[in-house]
C-alpha positions as CSV (number, residue, x, y, z in Angstrom):
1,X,-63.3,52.1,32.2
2,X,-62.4,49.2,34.3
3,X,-63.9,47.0,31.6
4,X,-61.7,48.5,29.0
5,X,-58.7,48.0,31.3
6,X,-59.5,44.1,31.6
7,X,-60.1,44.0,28.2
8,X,-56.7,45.2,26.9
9,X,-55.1,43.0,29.3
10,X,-56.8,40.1,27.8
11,X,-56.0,41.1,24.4
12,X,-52.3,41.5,25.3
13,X,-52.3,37.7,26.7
14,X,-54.1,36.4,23.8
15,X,-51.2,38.4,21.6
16,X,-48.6,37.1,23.2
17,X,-49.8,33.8,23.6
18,X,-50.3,33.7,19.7
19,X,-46.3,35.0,19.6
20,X,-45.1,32.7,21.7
21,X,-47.1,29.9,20.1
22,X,-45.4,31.2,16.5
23,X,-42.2,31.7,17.8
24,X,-42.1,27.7,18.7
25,X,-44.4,27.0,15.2
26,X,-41.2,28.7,13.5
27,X,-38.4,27.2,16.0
28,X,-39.7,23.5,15.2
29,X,-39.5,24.0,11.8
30,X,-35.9,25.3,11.7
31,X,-34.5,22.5,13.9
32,X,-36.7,20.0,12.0
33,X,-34.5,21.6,9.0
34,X,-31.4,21.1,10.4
35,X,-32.5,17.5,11.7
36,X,-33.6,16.4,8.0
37,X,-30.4,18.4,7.0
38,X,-27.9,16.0,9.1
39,X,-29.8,12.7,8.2
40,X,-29.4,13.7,4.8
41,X,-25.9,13.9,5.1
42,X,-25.3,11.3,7.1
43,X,-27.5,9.1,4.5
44,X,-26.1,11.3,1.3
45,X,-22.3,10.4,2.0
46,X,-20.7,10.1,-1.3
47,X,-19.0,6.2,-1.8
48,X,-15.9,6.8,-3.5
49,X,-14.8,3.1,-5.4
50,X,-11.8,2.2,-5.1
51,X,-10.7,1.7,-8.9
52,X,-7.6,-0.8,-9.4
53,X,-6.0,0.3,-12.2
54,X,-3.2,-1.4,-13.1
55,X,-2.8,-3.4,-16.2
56,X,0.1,-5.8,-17.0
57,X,2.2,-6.7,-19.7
58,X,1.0,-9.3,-22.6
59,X,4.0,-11.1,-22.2
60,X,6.2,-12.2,-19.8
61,X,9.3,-12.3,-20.4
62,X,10.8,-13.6,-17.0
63,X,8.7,-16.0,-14.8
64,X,10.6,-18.0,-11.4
65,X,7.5,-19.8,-8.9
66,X,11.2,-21.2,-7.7
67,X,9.3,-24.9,-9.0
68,X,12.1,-26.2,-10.1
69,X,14.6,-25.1,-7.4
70,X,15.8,-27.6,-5.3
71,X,14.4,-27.4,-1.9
72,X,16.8,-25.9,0.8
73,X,18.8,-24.7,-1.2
74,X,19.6,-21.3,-3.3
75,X,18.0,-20.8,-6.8
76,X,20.4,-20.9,-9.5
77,X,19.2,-17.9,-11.3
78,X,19.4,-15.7,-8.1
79,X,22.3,-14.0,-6.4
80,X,22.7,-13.1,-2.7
81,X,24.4,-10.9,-0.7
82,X,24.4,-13.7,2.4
83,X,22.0,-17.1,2.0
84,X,18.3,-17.9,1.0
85,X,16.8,-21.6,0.8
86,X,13.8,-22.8,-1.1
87,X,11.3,-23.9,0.8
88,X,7.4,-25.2,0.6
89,X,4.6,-23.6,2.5
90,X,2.0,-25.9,2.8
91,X,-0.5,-24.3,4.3
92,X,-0.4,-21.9,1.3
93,X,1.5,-24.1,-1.6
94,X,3.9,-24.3,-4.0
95,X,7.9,-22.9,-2.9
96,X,9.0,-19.8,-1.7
97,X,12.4,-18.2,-1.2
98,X,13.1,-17.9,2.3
99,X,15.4,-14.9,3.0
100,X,18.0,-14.4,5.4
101,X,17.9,-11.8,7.8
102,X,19.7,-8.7,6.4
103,X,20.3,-9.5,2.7
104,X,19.8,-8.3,-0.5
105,X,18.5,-10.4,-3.6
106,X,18.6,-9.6,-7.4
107,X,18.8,-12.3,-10.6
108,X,22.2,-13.3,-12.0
109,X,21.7,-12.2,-15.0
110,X,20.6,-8.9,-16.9
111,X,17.5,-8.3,-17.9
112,X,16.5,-5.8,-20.9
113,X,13.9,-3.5,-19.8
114,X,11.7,-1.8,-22.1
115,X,9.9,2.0,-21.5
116,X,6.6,0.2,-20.1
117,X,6.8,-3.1,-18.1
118,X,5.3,-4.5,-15.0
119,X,6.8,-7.2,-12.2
120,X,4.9,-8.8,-9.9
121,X,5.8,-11.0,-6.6
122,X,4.0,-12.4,-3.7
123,X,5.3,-11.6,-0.1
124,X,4.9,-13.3,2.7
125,X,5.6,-12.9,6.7
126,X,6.2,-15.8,8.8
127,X,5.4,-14.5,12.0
128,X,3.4,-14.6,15.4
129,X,3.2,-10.5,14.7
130,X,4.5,-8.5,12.0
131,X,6.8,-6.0,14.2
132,X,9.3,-9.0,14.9
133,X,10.8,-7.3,11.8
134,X,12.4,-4.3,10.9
135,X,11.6,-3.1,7.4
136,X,11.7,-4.9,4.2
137,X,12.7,-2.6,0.9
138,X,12.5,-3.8,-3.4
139,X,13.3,-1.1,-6.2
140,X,15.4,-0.9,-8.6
141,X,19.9,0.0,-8.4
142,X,21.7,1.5,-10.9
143,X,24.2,-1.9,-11.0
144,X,23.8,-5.4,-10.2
145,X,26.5,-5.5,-7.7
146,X,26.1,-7.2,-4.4
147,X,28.9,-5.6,-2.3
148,X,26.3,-4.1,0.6
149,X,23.1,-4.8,1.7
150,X,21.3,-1.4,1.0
151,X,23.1,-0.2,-2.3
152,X,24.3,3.2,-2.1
153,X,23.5,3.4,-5.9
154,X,19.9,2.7,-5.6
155,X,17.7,4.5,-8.4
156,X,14.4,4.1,-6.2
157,X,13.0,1.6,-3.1
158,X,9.5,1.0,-1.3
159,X,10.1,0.5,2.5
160,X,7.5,-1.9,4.1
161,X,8.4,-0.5,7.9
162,X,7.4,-3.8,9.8
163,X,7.9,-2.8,12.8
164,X,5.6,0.1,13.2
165,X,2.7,-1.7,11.9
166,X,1.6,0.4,9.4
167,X,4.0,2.7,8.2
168,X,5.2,2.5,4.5
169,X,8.2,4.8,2.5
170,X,8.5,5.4,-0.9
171,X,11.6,7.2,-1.7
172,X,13.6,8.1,-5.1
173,X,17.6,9.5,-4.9
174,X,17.3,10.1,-8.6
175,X,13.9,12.4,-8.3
176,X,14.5,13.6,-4.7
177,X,11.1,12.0,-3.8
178,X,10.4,10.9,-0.1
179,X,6.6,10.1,0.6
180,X,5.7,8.0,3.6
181,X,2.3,6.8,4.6
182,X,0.1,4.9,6.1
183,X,-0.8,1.2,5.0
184,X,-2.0,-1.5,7.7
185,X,0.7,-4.0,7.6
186,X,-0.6,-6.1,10.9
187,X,-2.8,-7.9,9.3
188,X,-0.2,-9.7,7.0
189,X,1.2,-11.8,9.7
190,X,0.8,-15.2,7.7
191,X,-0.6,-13.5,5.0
192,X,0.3,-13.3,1.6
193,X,0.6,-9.9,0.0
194,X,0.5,-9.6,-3.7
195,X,3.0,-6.8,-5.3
196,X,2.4,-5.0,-8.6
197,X,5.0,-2.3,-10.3
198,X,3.5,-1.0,-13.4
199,X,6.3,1.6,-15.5
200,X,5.9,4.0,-17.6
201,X,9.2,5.3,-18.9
202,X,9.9,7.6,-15.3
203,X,6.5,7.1,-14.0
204,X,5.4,4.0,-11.6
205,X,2.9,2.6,-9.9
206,X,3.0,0.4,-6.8
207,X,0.0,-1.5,-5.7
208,X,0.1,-3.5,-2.5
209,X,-2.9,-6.0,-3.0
210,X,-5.9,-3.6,-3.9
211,X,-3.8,0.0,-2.5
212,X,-2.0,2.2,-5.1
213,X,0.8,3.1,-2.7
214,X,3.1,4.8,-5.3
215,X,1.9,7.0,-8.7
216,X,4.8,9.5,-9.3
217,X,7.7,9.6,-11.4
218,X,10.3,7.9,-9.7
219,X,13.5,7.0,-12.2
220,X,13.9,10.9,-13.5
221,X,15.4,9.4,-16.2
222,X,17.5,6.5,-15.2
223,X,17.2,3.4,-17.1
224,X,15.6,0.5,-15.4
225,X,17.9,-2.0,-15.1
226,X,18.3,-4.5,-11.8
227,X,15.6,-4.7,-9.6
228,X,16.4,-6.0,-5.9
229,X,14.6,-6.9,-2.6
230,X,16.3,-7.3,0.5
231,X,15.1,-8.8,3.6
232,X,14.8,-6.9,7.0
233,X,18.0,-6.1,9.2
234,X,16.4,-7.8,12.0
235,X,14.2,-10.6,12.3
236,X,13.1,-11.7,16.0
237,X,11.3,-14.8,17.7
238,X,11.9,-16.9,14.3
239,X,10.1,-14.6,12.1
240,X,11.0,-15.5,8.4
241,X,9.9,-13.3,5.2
242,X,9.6,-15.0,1.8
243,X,8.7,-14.7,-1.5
244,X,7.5,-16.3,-4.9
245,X,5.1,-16.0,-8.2
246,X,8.0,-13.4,-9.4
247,X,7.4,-12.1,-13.2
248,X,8.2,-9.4,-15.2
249,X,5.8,-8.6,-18.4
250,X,6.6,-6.3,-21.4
251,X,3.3,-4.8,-23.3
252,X,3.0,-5.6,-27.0
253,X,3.4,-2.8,-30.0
């Protein structure tokens, strides 16, 4: 009897010994899932390219490098709303427009605008850090007056906020569009920064560099005609912003 007694006991170890022993067998495997599960993802992450595409126009049809300006002073085919001098940057080449602080520039003379163009310009902060400026805007106004700095009649405008570092505004009055975002505008302290429109009847596109900042329908029907940029109300410790390499292209039939 006693025998029997021990002998159930020692089967009920050995059964729950070979339970236990299971019961970690089956836990191993199920964290061992999860682990493989995680490095997967972690290794798996999908890479999504960032695809550039705009295209520009086959022809140009306007083209000012500011070349054949004379240095320190205003280009002839420009108009102001205050002052702007030529000047070279060295460090960079060729001549830039250096703007005055709180003014608005746009050409002198009308330009026909097809459905589908592009303009492109490079910008450039002189500055120990970009938030010694306030914000920088280009678009397009319904006229080609000059009598404020910001026109009231302004179809639509990109905002390059300066002085929070990386906040950007794209805004349309004609479409009742405001989108803001972010875009690190830090690094382009001394830095030049390449601009591309691309239009499409009411729809543009706004790369800064390799970003698409802008992809929306912005003139609702307006007709391009003056496009403008104005320089920041305020412009601190010497800070300077410029521009050059302006061109507007018109696509072939």
């Amino acid at each position: 009897m006693i025998s029997n007694v021990l002998q159930a006991q020692l089967f009920d170890k050995i059964k729950n010994k070979i339970e236990d022993k299971a019961s970690e067998v089956v836990e191993e495997g199920l964290n061992s899932g999860k682990k493989d599960r995680k490095q997967k993802s972690k290794s798996g992450r999908i890479q999504l390219e960032n695809t550039i595409n705009f295209y520009p126009g086959d022809s140009i049809i306007y083209v000012s490098n500011f070349s054949r300006g004379e240095v320190g002073s205003m280009p002839g085919d420009w108009k102001t709303t205050g002052s702007g001098s030529v000047v070279p940057v060295n460090q960079i080449g060729g001549n830039w427009l250096k703007m005055s602080e709180r003014t608005t520039y746009k050409l002198n003379h009308s330009i026909y605008y097809p459905d589908d163009f592009t303009i492109e310009f490079d910008l450039l902060v002189a500055a120990d850090k970009v938030d010694d400026l306030s914000s920088l805007y280009f678009g397009f106004t319904k006229d080609n007056s000059l009598t404020r700095w910001i026109s009231s009649n302004t179809i639509w405008s990109a905002q390059l906020q300066y002085m929070n570092n990386n906040d950007i505004v794209v805004s349309s009055s004609s479409a009742d569009i405001y989108q803001a975002s972010n875009f690190d505008l830090e690094t382009y302290a001394n830095q030049v920064m390449h601009v591309a429109i691309e239009v499409h009847k009411d729809q543009v596109k706004i790369f800064l560099d390799d970003d698409k900042i802008a992809d929306t329908k912005l003139f609702n029907g307006e007709k391009a005609k003056h496009f403008f940029i104005s320089s920041p109300l305020r412009q601190e410790h010497k800070a300077s912003t410029l521009f050059s390499n302006f061109n507007i292209r018109v696509y072939k039939d």
